[in-house]
C-alpha positions as CSV (number, residue, x, y, z in Angstrom):
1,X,-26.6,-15.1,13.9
2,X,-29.0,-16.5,11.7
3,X,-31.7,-15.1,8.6
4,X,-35.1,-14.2,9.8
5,X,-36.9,-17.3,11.1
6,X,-40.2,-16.7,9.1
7,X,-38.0,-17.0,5.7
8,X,-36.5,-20.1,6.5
9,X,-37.1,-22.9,4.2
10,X,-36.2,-26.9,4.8
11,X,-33.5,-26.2,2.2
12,X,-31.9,-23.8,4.5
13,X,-31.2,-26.2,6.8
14,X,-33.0,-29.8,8.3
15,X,-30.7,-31.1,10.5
16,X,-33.6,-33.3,12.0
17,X,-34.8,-34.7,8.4
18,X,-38.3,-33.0,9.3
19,X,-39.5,-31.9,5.7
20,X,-41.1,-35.3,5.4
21,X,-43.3,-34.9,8.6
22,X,-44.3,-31.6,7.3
23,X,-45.1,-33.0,3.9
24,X,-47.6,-35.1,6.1
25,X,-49.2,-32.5,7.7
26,X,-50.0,-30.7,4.6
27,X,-51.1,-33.5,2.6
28,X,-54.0,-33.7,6.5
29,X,-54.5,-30.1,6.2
30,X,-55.6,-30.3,2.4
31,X,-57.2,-32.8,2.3
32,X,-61.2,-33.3,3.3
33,X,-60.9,-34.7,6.5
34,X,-61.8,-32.8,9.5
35,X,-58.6,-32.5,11.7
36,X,-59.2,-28.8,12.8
37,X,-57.9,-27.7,15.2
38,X,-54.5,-29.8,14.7
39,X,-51.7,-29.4,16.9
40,X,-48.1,-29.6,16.4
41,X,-47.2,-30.3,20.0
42,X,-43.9,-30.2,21.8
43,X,-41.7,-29.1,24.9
44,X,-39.4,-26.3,25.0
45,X,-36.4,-26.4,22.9
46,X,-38.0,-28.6,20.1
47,X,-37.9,-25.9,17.1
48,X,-41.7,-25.5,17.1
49,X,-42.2,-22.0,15.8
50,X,-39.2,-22.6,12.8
51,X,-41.0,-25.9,11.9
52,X,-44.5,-23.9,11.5
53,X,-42.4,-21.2,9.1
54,X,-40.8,-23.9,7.3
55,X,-44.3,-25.6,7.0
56,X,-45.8,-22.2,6.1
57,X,-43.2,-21.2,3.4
58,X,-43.5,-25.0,2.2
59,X,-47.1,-24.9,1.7
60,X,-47.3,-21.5,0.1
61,X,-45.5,-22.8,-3.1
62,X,-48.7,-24.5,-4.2
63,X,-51.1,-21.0,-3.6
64,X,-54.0,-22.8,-2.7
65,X,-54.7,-22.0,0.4
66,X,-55.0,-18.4,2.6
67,X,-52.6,-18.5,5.6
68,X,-51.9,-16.4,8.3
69,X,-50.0,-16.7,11.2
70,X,-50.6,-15.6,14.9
71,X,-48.3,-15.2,17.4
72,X,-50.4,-15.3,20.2
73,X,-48.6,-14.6,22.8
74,X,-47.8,-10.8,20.8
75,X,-51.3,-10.5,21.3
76,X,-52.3,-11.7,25.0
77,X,-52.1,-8.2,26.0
78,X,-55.2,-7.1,23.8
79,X,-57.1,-10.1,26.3
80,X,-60.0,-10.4,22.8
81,X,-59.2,-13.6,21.0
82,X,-61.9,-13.2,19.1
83,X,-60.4,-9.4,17.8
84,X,-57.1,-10.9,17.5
85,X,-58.3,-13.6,15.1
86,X,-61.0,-11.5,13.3
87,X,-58.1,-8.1,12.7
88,X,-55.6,-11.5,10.8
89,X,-58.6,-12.4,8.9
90,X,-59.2,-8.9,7.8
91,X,-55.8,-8.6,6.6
92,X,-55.9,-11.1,3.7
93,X,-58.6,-9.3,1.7
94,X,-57.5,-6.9,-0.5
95,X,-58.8,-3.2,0.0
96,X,-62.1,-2.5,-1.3
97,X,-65.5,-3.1,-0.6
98,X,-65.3,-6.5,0.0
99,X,-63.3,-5.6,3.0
100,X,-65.7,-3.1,4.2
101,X,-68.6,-5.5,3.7
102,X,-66.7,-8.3,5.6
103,X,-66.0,-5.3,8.2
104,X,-69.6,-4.6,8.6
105,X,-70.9,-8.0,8.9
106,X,-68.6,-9.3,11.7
107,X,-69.0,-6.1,13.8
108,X,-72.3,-6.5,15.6
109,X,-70.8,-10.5,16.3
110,X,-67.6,-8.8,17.9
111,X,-69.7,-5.7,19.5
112,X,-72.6,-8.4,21.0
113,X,-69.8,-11.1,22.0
114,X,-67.9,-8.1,24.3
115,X,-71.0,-6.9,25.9
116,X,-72.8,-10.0,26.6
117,X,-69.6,-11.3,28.8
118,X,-69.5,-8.1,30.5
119,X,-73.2,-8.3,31.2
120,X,-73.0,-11.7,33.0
121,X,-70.1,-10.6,35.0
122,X,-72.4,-7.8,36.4
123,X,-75.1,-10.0,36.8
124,X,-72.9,-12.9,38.5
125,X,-72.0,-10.1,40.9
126,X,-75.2,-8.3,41.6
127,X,-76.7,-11.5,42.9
128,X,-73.7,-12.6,45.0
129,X,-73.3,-9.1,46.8
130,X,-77.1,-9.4,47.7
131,X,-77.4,-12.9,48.2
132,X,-75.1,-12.8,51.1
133,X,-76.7,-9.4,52.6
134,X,-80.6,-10.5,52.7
135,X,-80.6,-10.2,55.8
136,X,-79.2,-7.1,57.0
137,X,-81.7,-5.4,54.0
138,X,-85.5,-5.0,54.0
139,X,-87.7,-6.2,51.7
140,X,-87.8,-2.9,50.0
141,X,-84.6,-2.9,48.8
142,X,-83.9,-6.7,48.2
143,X,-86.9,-5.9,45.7
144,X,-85.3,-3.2,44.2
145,X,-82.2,-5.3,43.9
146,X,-84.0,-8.6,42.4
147,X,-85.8,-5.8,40.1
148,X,-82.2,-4.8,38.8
149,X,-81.1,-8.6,38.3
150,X,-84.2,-9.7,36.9
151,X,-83.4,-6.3,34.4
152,X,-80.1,-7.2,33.8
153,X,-80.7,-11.2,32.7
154,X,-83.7,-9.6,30.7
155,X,-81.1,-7.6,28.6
156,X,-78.8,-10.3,28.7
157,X,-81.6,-12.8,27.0
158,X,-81.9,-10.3,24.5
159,X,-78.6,-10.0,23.9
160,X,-78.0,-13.7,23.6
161,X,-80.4,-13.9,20.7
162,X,-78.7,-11.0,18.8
163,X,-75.8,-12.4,19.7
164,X,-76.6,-15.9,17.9
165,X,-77.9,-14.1,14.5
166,X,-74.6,-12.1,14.7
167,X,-72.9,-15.1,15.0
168,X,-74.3,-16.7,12.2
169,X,-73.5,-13.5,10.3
170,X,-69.7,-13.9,10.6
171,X,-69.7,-17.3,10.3
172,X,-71.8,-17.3,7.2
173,X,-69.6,-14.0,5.6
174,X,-66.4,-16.3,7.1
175,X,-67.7,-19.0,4.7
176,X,-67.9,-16.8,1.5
177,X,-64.3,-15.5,1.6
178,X,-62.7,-19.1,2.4
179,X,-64.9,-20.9,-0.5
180,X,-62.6,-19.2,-2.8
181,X,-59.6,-20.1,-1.1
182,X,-59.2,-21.9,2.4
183,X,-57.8,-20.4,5.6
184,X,-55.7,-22.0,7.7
185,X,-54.5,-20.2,10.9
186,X,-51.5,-21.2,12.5
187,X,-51.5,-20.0,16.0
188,X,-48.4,-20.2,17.9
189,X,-47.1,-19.8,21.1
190,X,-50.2,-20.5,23.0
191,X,-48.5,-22.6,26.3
192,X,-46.9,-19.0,26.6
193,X,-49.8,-17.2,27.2
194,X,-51.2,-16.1,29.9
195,X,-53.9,-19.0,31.7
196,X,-57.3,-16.6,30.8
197,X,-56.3,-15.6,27.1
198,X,-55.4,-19.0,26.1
199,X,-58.4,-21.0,27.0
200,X,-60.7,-18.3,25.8
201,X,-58.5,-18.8,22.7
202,X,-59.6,-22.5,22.6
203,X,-63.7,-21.7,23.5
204,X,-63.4,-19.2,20.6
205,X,-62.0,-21.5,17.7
206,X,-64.8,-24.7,18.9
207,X,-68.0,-22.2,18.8
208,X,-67.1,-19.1,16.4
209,X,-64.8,-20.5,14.4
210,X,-66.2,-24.3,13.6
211,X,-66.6,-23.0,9.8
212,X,-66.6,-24.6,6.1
213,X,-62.9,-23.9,4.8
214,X,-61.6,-22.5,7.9
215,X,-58.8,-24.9,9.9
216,X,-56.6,-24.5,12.3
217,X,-53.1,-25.4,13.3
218,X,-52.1,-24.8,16.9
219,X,-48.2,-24.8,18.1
220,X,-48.4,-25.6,21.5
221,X,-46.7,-27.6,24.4
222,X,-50.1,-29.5,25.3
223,X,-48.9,-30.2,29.0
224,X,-48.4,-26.4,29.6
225,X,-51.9,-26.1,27.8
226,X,-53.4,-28.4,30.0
227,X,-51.7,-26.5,33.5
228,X,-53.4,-23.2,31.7
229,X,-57.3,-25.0,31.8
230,X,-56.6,-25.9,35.8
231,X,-55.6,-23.0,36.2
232,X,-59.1,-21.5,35.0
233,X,-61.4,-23.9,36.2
234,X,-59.3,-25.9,39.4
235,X,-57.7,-29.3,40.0
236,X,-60.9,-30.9,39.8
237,X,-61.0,-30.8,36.0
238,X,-60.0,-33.3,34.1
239,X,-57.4,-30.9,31.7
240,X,-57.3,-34.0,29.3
241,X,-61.0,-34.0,28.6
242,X,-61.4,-30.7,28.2
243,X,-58.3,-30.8,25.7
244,X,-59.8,-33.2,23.8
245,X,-63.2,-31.9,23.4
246,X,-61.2,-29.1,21.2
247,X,-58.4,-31.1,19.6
248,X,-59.1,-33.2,16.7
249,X,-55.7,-34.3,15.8
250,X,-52.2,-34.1,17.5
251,X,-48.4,-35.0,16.6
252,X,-45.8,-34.5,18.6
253,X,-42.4,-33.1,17.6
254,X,-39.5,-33.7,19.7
255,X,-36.1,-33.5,19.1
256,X,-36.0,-37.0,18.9
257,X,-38.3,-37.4,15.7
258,X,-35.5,-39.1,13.6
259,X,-36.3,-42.4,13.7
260,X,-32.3,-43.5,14.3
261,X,-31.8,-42.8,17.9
262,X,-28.4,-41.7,17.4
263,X,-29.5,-39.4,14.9
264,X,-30.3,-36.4,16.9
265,X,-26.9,-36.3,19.0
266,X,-25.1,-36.4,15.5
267,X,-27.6,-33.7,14.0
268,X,-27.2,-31.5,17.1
269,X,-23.7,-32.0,16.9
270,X,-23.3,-31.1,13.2
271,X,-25.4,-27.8,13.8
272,X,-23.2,-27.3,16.6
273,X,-19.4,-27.5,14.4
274,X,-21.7,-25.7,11.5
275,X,-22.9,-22.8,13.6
276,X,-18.9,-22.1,15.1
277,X,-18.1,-22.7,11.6
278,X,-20.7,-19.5,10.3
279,X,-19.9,-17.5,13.7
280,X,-16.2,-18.1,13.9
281,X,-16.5,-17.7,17.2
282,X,-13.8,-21.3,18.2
283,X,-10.4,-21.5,16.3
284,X,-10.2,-23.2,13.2
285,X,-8.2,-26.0,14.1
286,X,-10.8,-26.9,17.0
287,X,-13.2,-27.2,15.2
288,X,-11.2,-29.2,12.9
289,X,-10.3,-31.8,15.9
290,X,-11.8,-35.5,15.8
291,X,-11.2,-35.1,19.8
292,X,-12.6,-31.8,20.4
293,X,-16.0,-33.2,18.2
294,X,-16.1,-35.6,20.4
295,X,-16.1,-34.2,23.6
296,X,-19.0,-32.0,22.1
297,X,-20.8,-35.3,21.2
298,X,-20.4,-36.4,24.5
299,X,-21.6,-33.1,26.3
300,X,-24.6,-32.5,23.9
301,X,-25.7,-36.6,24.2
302,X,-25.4,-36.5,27.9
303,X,-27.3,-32.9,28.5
304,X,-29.9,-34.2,25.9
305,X,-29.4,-31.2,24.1
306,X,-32.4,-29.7,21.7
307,X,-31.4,-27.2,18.9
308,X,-32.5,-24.1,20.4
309,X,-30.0,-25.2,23.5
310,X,-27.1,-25.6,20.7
311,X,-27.9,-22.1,19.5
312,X,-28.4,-21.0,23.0
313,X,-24.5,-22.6,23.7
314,X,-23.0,-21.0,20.5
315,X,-24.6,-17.8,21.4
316,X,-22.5,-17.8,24.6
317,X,-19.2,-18.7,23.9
318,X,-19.6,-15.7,21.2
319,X,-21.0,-13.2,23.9
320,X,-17.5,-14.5,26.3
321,X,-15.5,-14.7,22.9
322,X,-16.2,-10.8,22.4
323,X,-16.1,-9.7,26.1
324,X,-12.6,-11.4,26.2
325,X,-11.2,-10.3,22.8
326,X,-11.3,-13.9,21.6
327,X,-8.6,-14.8,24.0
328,X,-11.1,-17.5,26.2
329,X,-10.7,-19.7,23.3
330,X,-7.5,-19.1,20.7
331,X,-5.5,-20.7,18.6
332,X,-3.5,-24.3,19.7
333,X,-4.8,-23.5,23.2
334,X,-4.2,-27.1,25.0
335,X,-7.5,-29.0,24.9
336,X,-7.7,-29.0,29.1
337,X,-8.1,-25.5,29.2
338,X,-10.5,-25.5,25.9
339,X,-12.8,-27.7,28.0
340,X,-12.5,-26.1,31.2
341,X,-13.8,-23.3,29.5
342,X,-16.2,-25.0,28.0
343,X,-17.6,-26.2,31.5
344,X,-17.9,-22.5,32.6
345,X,-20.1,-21.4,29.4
346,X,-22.1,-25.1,29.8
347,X,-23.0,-23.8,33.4
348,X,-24.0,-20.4,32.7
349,X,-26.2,-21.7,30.3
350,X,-27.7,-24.9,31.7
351,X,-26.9,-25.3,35.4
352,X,-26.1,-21.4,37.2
353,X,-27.1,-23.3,40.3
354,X,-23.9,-25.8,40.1
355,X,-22.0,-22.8,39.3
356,X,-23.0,-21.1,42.9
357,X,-21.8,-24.3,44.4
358,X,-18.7,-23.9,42.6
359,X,-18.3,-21.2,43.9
360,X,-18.2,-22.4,47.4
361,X,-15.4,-24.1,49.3
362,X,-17.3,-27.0,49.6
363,X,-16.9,-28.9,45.7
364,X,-19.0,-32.1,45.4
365,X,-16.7,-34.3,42.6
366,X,-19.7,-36.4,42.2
367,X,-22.1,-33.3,41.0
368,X,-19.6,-32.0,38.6
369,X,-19.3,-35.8,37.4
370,X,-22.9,-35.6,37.2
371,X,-22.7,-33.0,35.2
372,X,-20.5,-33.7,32.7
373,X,-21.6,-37.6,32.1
374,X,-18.6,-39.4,34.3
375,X,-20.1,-41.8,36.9
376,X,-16.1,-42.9,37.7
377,X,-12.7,-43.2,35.6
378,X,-12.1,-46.4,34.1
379,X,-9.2,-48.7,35.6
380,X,-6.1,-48.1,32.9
381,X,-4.6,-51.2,31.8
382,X,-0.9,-51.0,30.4
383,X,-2.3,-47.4,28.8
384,X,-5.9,-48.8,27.8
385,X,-9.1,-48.5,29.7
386,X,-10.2,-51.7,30.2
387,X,-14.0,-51.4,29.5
388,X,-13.0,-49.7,26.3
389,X,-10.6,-50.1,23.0
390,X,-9.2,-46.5,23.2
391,X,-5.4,-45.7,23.1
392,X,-5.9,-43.0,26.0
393,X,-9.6,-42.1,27.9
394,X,-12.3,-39.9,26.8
395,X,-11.9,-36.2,27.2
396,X,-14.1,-35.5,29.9
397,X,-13.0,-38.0,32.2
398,X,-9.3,-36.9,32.5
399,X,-11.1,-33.5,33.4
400,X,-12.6,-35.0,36.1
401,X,-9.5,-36.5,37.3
402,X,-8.3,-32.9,37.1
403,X,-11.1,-31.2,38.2
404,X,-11.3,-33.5,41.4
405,X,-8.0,-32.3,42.5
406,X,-9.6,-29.1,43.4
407,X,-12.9,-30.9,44.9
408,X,-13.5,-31.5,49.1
409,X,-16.1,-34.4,48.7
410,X,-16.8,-37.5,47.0
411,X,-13.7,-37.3,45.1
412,X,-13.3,-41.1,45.2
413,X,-14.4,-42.3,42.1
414,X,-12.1,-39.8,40.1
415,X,-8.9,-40.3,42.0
416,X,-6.5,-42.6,40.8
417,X,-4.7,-45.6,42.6
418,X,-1.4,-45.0,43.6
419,X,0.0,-47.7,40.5
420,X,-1.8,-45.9,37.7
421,X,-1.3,-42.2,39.1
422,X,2.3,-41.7,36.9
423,X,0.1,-42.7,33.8
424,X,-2.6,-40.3,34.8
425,X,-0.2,-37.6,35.2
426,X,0.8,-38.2,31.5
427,X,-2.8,-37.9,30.3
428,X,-3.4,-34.4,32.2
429,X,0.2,-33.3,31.4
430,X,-0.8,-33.4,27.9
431,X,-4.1,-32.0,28.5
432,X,-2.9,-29.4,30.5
433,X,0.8,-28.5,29.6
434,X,2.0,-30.2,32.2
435,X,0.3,-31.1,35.6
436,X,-1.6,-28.2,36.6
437,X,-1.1,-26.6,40.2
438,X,-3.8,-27.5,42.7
439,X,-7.0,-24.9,42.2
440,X,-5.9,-23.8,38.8
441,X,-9.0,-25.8,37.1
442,X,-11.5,-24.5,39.2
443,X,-10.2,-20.8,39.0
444,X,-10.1,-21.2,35.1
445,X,-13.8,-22.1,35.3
446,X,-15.0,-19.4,37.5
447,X,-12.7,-16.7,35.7
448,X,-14.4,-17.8,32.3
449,X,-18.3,-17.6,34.0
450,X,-17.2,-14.1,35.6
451,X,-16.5,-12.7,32.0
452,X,-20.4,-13.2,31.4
453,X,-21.4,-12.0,34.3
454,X,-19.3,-8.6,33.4
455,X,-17.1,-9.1,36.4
């Protein structure tokens, strides 16, 4: 559907006005205050990873800085942070000896750092197996096992004191290649990772990685980060602490960072219209419909929809558009069944669980009202609502007056009085090409979610 994400440029698109936030964060990130690690912070859905490559692509047009990316969750599997970062580094500098002497430097850090862990595991474990068997053993052998442990944290010490030379080693040949030109490592996807990978992630960037000309920009959902450090050490932590002991500087982006509240349901609904536009996957004159953009509006306000979930929508009503042979939605289709449709693909995506009730003989009205943003249908007044200056009421809540027909509970608030049903019956007539039979709505919608699920 779209270019690759790591090419994408502000230009390209910036239907959330975010170049000037990113602007921002460069300007932090070169200039001398310390604000590594910084981290771009967000929930799901809120364009984190194409912000960082718009950010990245931005940034490189001035050359001054080296940057590399990490996808870390690509890279949980190796389980070595340390590796993962050190192999990215390795990358930037050209072939030649400087390479190989940057090699040979970090090696003994990497080759002390591995065994050193694995040499307090054993030792952790040597002293619990015996510790809770003294006394079914004789003093012979507890000897002989406080001689291995005693051994063991020996070696360890040792190691611990090559392993702080070796340390300063990389840190001091990590300070040599970024006085010519600073690093800055993005590393994304962190909240994905698994609990272990990601704190040892953090632990590794505070005490190997706190280096002249080195930063770092984490793209993270910080309360996912903080479930990932409880995980490690319990409950009992204070995640927040911990956090903060690495983190020196943190903005969030949401999908409401436009400072006009309305901004985001008109940008989301723009990228909506411009992405069926680009796919071709509605009709032209659909698309083209004040009404039908406003319906949209409506759905994508009330579902509080973020970007990615517009994509994720558009992406849908392709897949049924194909499996169907573009007859779900077609040309001067009557807007009732365009949005009945529309319901199906909305559930699929956003709510399957509704859809299984749905699928039942028992239909709530009030959850599918729920759903779709009607609390109740206004009172019609000599063909006006009367909370509202419209000629005739809003899309979705002449569905609902349709859709409750095929309901079993709560269908109250969406049935009309007996004196306004003959103008209600106009409204779905025209909706619907004339009133629809009893279970014809519901049908639709289930017939439209079966094409998806290939049945």
């Amino acid at each position: 559907m779209d270019m690759d994400i790591t090419a994408k440029t502000f230009a390209d698109r910036d239907e959330f006005q975010r170049k000037s936030i990113a602007e921002k964060a460069i300007k932090l990130l070169k200039s001398d205050i310390d604000i590594s690690p910084m981290v771009i912070d967000g929930s799901w859905g809120t364009g984190k990873t194409e912000f960082c490559h718009k950010l990245i692509n931005l940034m490189k047009q001035d050359n001054t800085h080296n940057i590399i990316y990490i996808d870390a969750f690509k890279a949980d599997h190796v389980d070595e942070p340390l590796m993962t970062v050190l192999a990215e580094i390795i990358k930037i500098l050209p072939d030649g000896p400087r390479r190989k002497a940057f090699i040979n430097r970090v090696l003994p850090a990497v080759r002390y750092t591995l065994k050193t862990v694995a040499k307090a595991g054993v030792s952790h474990l040597l002293r619990q197996d015996f510790a809770d068997l003294t006394n079914d053993f004789d003093e012979v052998i507890q000897k002989a096992a406080d001689d291995s442990i005693d051994k063991t944290a020996e070696l360890i010490l040792k190691d611990h004191v090559e392993a702080e030379k070796s340390l300063q080693t990389l840190q001091t040949a990590l300070t040599a290649i970024a006085s010519q030109n600073p690093i800055i490592i993005f590393i994304d996807e962190l909240d994905r990772c698994r609990p272990n990978f990601a704190v040892d992630m953090l632990e590794i960037i505070k005490h190997t990685f706190d280096v002249t000309g080195v930063s770092f920009v984490l793209i993270t959902n910080t309360q996912q980060l903080k479930a990932s450090i409880n995980h490690c050490y319990g409950q009992a932590v204070n995640a927040q602490r911990y956090l903060d002991k690495f983190i020196k500087f943190r903005f969030e982006l949401s999908p409401h960072s436009i400072r006009d509240l309305n901004s985001p349901v008109l940008a989301a609904t723009d990228h909506f219209f411009k992405l069926a536009r680009n796919t071709g996957c509605l009709p032209n004159d659909l698309v083209g419909s004040n009404y039908f953009r406003k319906a949209i509006e409506h759905l994508i306000k009330h579902q509080n929809l973020s970007l990615r979930e517009v994509e994720t929508l558009i992406l849908h009503i392709q897949i049924v558009q194909s499996l169907s042979d573009s007859k779900t939605f077609s040309k001067r289709m009557f807007l009732g069944y365009v949005l009945l449709r529309l319901i199906a693909v909305m559930l699929v995506c956003f709510r399957p669980s509704l859809l299984n009730v749905i699928k039942s003989e028992a239909i709530d009205a009030s959850l599918l009202g729920d759903f779709l943003g009607v609390k109740e249908i206004p009172i019609i007044n000599n063909g006006r609502p009367v909370y509202q200056d419209l000629v005739r009421p809003e899309a979705f809540e002449v569905m609902m007056v349709v859709l409750a027909r095929d309901c079993t509970q709560n269908t109250r608030n969406y049935t009309p009085s007996e004196d306004k049903l003959e103008e209600w019956d106009v409204y779905m007539g025209s909706f619907m090409d004339g009133m629809p039979y009893k279970g014809r709505a519901i049908k639709l919608i289930l017939e439209t979610a079966n094409i998806m699920a290939f049945e």
